[in-house]
N, C-alpha and C positions, 0 to 999 in steps of 0.2 A: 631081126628087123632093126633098122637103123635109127637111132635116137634124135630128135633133134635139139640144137642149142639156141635157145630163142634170147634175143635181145629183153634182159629182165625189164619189168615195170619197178623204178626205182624210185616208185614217189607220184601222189596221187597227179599232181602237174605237170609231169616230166611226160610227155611224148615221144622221144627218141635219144638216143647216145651213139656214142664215137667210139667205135672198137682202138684203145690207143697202143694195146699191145697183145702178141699171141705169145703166151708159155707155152704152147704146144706146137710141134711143127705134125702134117699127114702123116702119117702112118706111127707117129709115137700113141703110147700104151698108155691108157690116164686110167685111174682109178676115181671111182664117186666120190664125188666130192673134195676131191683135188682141183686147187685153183687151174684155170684152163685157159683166161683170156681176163686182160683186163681194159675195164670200160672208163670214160668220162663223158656228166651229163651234165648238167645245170647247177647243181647241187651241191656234186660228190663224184669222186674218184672211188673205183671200187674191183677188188675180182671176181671173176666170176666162176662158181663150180664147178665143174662138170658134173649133169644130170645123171648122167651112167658110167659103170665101168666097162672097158671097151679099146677101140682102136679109133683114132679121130681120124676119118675117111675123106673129108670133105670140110674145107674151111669156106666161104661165101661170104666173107665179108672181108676185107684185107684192112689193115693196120691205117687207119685215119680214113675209115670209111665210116660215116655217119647214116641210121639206119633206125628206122621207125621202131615202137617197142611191139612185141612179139615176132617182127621177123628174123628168117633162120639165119642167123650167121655161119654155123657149123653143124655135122652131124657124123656120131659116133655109131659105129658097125661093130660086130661082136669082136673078140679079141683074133685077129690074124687075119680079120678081113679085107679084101682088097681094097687099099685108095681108090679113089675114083679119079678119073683122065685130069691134069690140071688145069688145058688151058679152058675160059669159056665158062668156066666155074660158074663166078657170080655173073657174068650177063645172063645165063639159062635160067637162071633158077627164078621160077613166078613169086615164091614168097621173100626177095629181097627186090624192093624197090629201092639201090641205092644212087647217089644224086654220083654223074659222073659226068668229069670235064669232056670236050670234043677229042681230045686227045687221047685221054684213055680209053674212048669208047673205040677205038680203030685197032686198040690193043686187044689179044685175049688175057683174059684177067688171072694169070699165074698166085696163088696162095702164095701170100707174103712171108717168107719164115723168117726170124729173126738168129741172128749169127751164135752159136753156139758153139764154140770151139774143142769146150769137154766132152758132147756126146756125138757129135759131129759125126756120121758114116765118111768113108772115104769114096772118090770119088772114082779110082777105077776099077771098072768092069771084070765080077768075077760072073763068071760061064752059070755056074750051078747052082750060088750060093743063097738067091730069093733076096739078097740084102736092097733097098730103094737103089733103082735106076738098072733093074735087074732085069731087063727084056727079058729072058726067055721063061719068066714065070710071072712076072709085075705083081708079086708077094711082097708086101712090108715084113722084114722078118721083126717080130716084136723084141722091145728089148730086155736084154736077159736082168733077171729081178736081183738089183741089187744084195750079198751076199753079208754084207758088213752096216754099222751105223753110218761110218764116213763113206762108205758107197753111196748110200741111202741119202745122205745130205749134200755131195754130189748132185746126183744124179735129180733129185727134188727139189733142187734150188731154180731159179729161173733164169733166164741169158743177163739179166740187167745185173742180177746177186754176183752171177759170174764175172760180168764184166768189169762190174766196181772191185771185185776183189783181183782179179788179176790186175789195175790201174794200180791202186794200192800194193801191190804185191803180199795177200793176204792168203792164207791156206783156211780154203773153207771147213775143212774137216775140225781146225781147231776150234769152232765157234760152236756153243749149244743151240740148237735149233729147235726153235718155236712153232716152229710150222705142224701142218700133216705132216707123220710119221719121220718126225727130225727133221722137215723141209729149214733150211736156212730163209730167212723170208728179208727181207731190204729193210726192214728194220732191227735185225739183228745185225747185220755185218755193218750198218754207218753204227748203231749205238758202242758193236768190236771196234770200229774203227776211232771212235770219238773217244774210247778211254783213256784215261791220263797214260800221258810216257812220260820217262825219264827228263825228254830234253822241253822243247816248246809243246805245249797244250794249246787244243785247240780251246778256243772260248767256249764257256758253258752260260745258259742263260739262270742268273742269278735266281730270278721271280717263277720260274718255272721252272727248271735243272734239267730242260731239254740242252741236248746238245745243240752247236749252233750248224745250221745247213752247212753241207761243203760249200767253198765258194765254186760258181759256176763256173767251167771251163772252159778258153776262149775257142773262139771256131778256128778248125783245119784248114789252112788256105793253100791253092794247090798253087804250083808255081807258076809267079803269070797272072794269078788271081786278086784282083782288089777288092772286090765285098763277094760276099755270099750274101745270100737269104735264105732265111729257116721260116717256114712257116709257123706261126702261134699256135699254140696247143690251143688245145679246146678249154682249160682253165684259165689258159693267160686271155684268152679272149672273153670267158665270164667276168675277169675278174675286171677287166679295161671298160665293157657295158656297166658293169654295177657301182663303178667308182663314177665316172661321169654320168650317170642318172643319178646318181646322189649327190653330188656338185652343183647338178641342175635342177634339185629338188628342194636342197635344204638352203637353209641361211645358216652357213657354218660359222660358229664361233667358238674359238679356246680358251679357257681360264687355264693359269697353270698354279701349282701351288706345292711350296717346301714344304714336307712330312718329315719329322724324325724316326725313324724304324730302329731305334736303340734298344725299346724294351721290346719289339716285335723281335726283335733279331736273339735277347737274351730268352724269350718265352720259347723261340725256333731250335736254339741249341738245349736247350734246357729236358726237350719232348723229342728231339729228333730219330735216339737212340732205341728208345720206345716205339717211335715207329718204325723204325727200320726193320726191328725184328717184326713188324708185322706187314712186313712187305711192303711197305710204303714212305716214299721222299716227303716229306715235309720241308715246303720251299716257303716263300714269304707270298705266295698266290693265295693258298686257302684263306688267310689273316684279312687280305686284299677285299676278298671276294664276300666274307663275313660283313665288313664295314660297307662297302657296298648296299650290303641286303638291309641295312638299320637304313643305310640313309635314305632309300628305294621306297620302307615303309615311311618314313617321316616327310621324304617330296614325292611322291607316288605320280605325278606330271613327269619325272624323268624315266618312268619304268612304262611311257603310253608310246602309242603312236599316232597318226594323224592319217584322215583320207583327204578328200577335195574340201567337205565342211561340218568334219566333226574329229574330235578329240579320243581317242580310241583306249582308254585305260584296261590293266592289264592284272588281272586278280592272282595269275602267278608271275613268279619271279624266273623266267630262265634266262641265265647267263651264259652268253654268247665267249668263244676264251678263242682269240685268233691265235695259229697254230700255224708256225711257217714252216714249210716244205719246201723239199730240193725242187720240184717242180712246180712251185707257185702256194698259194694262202689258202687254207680253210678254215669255218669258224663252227667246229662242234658246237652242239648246245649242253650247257648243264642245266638240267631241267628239275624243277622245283627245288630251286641251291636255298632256299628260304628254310628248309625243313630239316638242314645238313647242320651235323658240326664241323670243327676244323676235321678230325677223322673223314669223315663222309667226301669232302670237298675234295679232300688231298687224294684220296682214292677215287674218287671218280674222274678229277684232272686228269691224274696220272693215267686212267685207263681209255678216257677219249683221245688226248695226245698220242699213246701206241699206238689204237688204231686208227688214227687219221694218217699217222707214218706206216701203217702196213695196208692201209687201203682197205681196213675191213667198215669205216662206218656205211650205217645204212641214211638213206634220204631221211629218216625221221632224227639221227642225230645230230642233223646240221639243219634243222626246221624249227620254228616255235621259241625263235630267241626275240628276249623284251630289251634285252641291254648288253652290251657288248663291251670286252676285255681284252686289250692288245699290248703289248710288252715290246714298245723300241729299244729298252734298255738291255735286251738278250746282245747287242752290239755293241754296246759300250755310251749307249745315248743317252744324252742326258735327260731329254723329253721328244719327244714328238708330237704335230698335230692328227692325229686320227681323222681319218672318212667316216660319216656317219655310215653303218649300217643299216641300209634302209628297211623297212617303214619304219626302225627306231628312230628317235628322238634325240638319243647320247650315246657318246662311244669314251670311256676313260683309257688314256695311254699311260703306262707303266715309265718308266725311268730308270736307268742302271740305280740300284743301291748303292752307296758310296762311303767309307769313308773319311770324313773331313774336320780339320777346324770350326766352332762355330760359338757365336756368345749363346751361352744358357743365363735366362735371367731366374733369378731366385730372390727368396724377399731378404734374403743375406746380404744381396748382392750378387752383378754381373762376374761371370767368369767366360774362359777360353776350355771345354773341353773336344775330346774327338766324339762326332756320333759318327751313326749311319744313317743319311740324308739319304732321301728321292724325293725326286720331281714326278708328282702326278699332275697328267692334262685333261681337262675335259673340254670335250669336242659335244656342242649341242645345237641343236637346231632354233636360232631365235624368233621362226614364225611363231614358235609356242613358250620357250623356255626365255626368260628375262633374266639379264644377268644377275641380279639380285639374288635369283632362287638359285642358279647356278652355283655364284661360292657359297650359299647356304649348306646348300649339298656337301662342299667342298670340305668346307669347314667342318662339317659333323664328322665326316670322314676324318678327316686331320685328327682330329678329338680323339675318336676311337682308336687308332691305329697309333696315336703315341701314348695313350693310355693301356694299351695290350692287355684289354679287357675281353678276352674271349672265350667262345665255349669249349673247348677241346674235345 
């Protein structure tokens, strides 16, 4: 009996998602719970499992098809079972209502596979052999089970892993793979790819020790060709409606303010090593994020939000930490960061940053944020102004760490030493917050973090 793959409920608001990509093309062999498609909703980017182990028979939703939550997009048949006919797919099928232009409704709807040039079948015609596109038997022959670890991570990886490493010219086999059963997952081969070389390094973000995104690659133009047009993902178009409702919501305003992070920076090398062996970066974020949480408890008006005529305060603290991606922004939440020490913080950063780069957060990791954290200075910036995230109230922008000249006053007497300065901004909404409270905030802040008084 054939399984079906239903469009997951990602969140109690969420009504529908966008199939943005298929890892599996008909007639390939998936195993439970191996990534099988992945989705974009509202929220969250994310993959999706496969419910059973099996042969994927039937796809019904194709690659930028938008599609209510529980209808079927796919459906897996026992192992070696026949595909099902491709064209007509998704118009037959009664449980996908999906929204489709004039135009491709005159087409029959061929299962979109995406290019795979590692496991790729070849294309001509063998008499006997049942291999796809095999008239005289129309048998998938399944594929034979990888025999070796670098077969296994191969063959496991997905067309995007494949594609970035063949652009790169990278040999997946030599990468450890995090995935199911060794799979190579897209955040292991940019974090392979982001490691120091020899010659020029890519930039690494200081406040976070994420690597920094590739730069995006300019479009193909065919010859003869003056623009293209690419249509917006489904994120770039979240993220275009939430910045202009928030524009049109708030009354933005930015203080900005120099920090010396000299003794943050000497408490950070001083513990690092200690972390490390415990598996964990210690970056100047956790420090960030502590001073934060004091000044949150002392102005608790920058930790509210607001509706049409009332003031909405917030008895936990969760920390919003935007997270830039090769394919646009998401803002995890750290949830109850009030209850963490510097340990706590560092490790949970670092574990929602992984999965927001391999697409495992769930709708409730990126939900229930009181205040928001963003890092311009991952590019060399000296501050930026931040978008409120909305229904917050504040959003603080990070600044590159720096160091530079600067007078230190002492009751000795003015001198010329080197620190390490940043610019932090805050961005708040003035229908509620007044500037006053604003560098109050600021100011505590400043206080705590050049006093590198913290909990470890």
């Amino acid at each position: 009996m054939a399984t079906d793959v239903v469009m997951p409920q990602m969140g109690e608001s969420i009504a529908e998602g966008t199939v943005s990509r298929w890892l599996k093309k008909v007639g390939d062999k998936v195993e439970r719970d191996e990534p099988l498609l992945e989705i974009s909703t509202d929220k969250v980017d994310a993959e999706i499992p496969s419910p059973a182990a099996g042969t994927l028979t039937e796809i019904l939703a194709k690659e930028g098809d938008t599609v209510p939550v529980n209808a079927v997009v796919a459906r897996i048949g026992a192992e070696g079972e026949a595909a099902a006919p491709a064209p007509a797919a998704a118009q037959e099928s009664p449980s996908l209502p999906v929204s489709q232009s004039p135009s491709e409704e005159k087409k029959p709807a061929q299962p979109e596979q995406p290019s795979n040039p590692a496991t790729q079948q070849p294309t001509t015609e063998q008499p006997t052999t049942g291999q796809p596109g095999d008239r005289a038997t129309g048998q998938p022959t399944p594929p034979e089970e990888p025999t070796s670890l670098d077969d296994r991570r191969r063959t496991k990886s997905s067309p995007l892993v494949r594609k970035i490493a063949k652009e790169n010219n990278v040999d997946i086999s030599q990468i450890p793979g995090t995935g199911v059963s060794g799979r190579v997952t897209k955040s292991d081969i940019l974090e392979f790819i982001q490691q120091p070389k020899p010659a020029a390094e890519q930039p690494r973000d200081r406040a976070t020790a994420q690597p920094a995104p590739p730069q995006p690659r300019g479009p193909q133009f065919a010859p003869g060709e003056n623009i293209r047009l690419e249509p917006l993902s489904v994120m770039r178009k979240r993220i275009a409606q939430h910045m202009i409702e928030s524009k049109n919501t708030s009354a933005h305003v930015t203080t900005v303010f120099e920090v010396d992070f000299t003794n943050v920076d000497k408490l950070r090398r001083r513990h690092k090593d200690d972390y490390g062996q415990r598996g964990v970066k210690l970056t100047y974020l956790p420090f960030i994020v502590q001073a934060v949480i004091q000044g949150l408890r002392e102005f608790p008006i920058l930790n509210a939000s607001m509706d049409e005529s009332n003031v909405v305060y917030h008895r936990e603290m969760n920390i919003g930490i935007a997270v830039a991606l090769e394919w646009g922004l998401i803002v995890p939440v750290l949830k109850h960061a009030d209850e963490l020490n510097v340990l706590g913080i560092a490790r949970a950063v670092n574990d929602l940053g992984d999965r927001a780069r391999a697409k495992k957060l769930s709708p409730d990791d990126v939900q229930g944020g009181t205040f928001t954290i963003t890092n311009p200075g991952i590019f060399g910036s000296l501050f930026g102004t931040p978008i409120i995230n909305q229904p917050q109230v504040a959003i603080l922008g990070v600044g590159g760490v720096k160091k530079r000249p600067v007078v230190v006053e002492t009751k000795e007497g003015d001198f010329i030493a080197i620190r390490s300065m940043c610019y932090l901004a805050l961005t708040f909404d003035h229908r509620l917050i007044d500037g006053a409270i604003a560098d109050q905030f600021m100011a505590r802040m400043k206080s705590l973090i050049e006093a590198a008084q913290f909990t470890m």
